[in-house]
C-alpha positions in Angstrom: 90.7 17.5 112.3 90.6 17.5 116.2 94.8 16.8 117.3 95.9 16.5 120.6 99.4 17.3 122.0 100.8 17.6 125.4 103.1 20.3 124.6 101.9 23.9 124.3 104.3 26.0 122.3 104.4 30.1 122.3 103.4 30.5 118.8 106.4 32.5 116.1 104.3 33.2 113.2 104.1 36.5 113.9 107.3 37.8 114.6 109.9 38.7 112.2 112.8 36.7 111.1 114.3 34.2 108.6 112.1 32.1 106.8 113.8 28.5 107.0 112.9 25.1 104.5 109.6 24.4 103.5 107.8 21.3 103.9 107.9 19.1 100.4 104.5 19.0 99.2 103.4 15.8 97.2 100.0 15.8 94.9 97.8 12.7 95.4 94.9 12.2 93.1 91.8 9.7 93.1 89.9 9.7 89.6 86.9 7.9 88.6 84.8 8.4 85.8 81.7 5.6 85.2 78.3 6.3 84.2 77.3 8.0 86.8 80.3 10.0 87.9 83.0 11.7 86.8 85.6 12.8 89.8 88.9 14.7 90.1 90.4 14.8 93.3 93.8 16.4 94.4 95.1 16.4 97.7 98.3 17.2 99.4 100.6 14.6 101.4 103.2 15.9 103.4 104.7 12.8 104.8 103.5 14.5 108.6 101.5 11.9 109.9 99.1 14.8 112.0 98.2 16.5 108.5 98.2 13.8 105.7 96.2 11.0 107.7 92.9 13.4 108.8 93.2 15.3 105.3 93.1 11.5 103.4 90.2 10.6 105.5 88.0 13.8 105.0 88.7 13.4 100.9 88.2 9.6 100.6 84.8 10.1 102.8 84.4 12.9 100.8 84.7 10.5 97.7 82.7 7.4 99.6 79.5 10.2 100.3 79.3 11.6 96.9 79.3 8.2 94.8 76.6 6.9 97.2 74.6 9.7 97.0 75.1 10.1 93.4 74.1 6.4 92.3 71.3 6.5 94.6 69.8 9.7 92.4 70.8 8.0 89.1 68.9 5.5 90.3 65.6 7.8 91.0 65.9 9.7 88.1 65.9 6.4 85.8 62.9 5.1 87.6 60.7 8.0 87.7 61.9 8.7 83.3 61.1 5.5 82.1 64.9 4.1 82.2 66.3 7.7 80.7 69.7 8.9 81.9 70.2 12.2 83.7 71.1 14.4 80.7 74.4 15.3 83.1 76.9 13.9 85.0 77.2 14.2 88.4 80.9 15.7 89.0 82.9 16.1 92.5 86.2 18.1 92.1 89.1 19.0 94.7 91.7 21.1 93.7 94.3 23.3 96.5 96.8 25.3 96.3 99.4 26.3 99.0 99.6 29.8 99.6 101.8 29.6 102.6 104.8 26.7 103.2 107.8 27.9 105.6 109.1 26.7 109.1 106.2 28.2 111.0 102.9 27.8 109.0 101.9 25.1 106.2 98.8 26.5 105.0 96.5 24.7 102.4 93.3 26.4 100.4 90.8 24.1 99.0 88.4 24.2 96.6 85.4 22.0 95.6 82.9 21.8 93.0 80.0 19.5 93.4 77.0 19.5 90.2 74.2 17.4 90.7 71.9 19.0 88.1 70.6 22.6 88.6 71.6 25.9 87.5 75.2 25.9 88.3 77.6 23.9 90.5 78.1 23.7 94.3 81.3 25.4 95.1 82.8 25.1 99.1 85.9 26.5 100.6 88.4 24.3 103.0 91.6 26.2 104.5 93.9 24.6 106.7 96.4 26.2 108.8 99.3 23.7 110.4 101.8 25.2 113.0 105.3 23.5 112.1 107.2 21.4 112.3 104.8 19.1 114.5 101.2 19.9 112.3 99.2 21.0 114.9 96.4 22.6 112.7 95.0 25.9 114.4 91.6 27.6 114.2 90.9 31.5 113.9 89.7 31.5 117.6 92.6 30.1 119.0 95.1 32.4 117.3 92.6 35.8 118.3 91.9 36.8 121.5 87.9 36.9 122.5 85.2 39.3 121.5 87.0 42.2 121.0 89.7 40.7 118.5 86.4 39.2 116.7 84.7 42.3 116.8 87.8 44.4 115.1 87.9 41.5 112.9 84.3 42.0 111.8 84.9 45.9 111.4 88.2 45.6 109.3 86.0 43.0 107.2 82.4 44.9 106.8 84.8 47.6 105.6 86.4 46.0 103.2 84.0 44.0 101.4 81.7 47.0 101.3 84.2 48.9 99.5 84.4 46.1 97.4 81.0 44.9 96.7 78.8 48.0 97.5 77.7 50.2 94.0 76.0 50.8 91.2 74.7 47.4 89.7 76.3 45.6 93.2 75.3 41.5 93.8 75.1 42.5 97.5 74.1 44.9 100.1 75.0 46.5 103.2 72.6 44.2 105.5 73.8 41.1 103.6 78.0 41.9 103.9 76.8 42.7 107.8 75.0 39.2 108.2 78.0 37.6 106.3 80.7 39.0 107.7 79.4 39.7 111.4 81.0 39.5 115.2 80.7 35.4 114.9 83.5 33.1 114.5 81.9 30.8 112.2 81.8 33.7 109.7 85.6 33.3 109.6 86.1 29.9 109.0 88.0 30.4 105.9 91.1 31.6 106.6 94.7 31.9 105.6 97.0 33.1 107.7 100.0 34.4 105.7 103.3 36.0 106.5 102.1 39.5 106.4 98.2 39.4 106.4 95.3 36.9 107.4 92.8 36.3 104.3 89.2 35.4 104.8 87.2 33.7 101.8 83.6 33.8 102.1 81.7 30.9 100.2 78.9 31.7 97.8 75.7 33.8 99.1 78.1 34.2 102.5 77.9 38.3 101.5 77.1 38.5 97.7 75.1 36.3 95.1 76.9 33.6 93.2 77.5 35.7 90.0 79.5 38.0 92.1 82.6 35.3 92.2 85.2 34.9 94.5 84.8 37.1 97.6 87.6 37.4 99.6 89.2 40.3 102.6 92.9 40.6 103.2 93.6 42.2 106.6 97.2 43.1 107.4 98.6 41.7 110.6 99.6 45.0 111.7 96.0 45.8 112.1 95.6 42.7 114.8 98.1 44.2 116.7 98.0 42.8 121.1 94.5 41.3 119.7 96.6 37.6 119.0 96.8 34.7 122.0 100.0 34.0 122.8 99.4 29.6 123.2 97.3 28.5 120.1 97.1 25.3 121.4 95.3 26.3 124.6 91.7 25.2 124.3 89.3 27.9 123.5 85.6 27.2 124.7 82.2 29.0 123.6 82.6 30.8 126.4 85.0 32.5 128.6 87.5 30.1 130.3 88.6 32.4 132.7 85.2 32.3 134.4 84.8 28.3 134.2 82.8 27.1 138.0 81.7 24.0 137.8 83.5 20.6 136.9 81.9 20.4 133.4 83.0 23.7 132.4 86.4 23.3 133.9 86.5 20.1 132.2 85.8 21.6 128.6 88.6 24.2 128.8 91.2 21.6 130.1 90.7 19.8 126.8 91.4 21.4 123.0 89.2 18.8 120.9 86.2 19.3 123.7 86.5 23.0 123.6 86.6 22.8 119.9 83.2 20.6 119.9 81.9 23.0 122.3 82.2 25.9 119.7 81.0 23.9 117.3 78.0 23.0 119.0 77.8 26.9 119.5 77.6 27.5 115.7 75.0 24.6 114.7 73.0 25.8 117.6 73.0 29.6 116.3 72.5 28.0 112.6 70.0 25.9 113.5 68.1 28.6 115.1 68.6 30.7 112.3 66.5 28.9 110.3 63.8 28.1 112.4 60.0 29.3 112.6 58.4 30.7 115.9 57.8 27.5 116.9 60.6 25.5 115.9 63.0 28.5 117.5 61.4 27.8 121.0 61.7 23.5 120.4 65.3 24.2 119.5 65.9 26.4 122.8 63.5 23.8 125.1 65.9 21.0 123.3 68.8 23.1 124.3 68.0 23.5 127.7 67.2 20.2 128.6 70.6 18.8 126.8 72.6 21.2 128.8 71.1 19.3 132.3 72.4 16.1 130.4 76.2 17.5 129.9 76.4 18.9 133.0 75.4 15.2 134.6 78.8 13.8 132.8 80.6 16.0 135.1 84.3 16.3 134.3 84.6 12.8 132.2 85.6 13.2 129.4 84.6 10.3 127.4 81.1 11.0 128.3 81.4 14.8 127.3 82.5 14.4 124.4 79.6 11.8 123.2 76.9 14.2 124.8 78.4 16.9 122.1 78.9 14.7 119.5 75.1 13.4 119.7 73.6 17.2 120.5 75.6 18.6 117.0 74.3 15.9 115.0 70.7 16.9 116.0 71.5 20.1 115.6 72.7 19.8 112.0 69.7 17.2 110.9 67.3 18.9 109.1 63.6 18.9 110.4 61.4 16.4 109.1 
């Protein structure tokens, strides 16, 4: 959900003050149950054009993957079991609630559940935060300032969950919450940012095993305090804007959807090396190298930027043959 708006607004959440009307919150719902699937979907429309239309999309595509994907391996089970059914239906559910609804924030917390055979379902996290009363939806590194807001962030979390989580009989360990819930932005993902406190959620195997449940931080905003940007909707790069030299760089900070594909690219790069052998680390770095020459060739146009991203992330996130 990549919005773009001329105006840049000084941002109120923070401060104290009256809390005026909330926005009306309607439930939409898409069910379907054949054969092969059985789907609940709930969503929230807002009448705001900015939140309700990319939300719709992302469910309905959400909806569109899963049936595909699902008759496809009804398909391939049938054929490779003599015409036998899979002895369970593949399920998709979306449910959200909406922890936070005043005149600065609109803040929406998703759950999903996806089975498709195994031991136990899928389950994901979604959060959304929207600035009011335009919906400009915000990201944690737009709303904290740099490395050393991330790294207090980090701190305040390791703490937490490792009073939490860290014991006799514990589904996690010290090196696990410290991977999980490390100095990186995309460890953060999952946020709410409330009246009083920002909550993270961490999905499963994030920083416990699945048995351990729902694993969550709540870090009060006192404890943030002069570590929060005063324009979220300035664009936020991978790197620091301040010391942008050449036309491609200056480019990707003048622009809040290309700065937000550039730290995107950021995270499926780290990701990607993550799970790479010796071999593959040094292809993905070679790869990386080479694709940088290629963006920096598009010099400040934007058009062409963007499509360089958009191509690199997709190879990023493609698993290797």
């Amino acid at each position: 959900m990549r919005l773009a708006f001329a105006a840049a607004v000084i941002p109120a959440v923070f401060a104290a003050g009256p809390v005026l009307a909330a926005t009306p919150v309607e439930t939409l719902k898409i069910e379907r149950k054949t054969e092969t699937v059985d789907i609940e979907m709930a969503y929230p429309a807002t009448g705001i054009a900015a939140v309700d239309g990319p939300i719709a999309d992302w469910v309905k595509g959400m909806v569109a993957d899963f049936e595909k994907e699902a008759d496809a391996d009804f398909a391939s089970f049938k054929a490779d079991n003599d015409g036998e059914v899979p002895p369970w239906t593949y399920s998709l559910y979306l449910g959200f609630e909406v922890p936070r609804n005043d005149d600065r924030m609109l803040v929406f917390d998703f759950d999903e559940s996806i089975f498709q055979g195994g031991a136990h379902p899928a389950h994901e996290i979604v959060t959304q935060n929207y600035m009011m009363p335009d919906g400009w939806e915000v990201y944690l590194p737009e709303i904290l300032d740099g490395e050393r807001a991330l790294r207090r962030l980090s701190a305040l979390a390791v703490a937490d969950l490792d009073r939490q989580l860290l014991g006799p009989n514990s589904l996690s360990d010290a090196d696990w919450i410290r991977t999980g819930a490390g100095p990186t932005w995309s460890n953060f993902q999952d946020f709410l940012l409330l009246e009083d406190k920002l909550v993270i959620r961490f999905p499963p195997y994030q920083v416990a095993a699945y048995a351990a449940g729902d694993q969550r931080v709540e870090i009060p905003l006192s404890e943030l305090s002069g570590l929060v940007r005063k324009d979220w909707r300035a664009p936020v790069a991978s790197f620091d804007c301040a010391r942008a030299g050449t036309a491609t760089e200056k480019a990707i900070c003048s622009d809040v959807a290309l700065a937000r594909l550039d730290r995107g690219l950021t995270d499926s790069y780290i990701m990607a090396l993550s799970w790479a052998d010796a071999p593959g680390k040094a292809a993905i770095r070679d790869a990386q190298r080479t694709w940088i020459a290629e963006r920096d060739a598009c010099g400040a146009d934007i058009g062409c930027l963007t499509a360089q991203y958009q191509a690199r992330i997709r190879v990023l996130q493609t698993p290797p043959s």
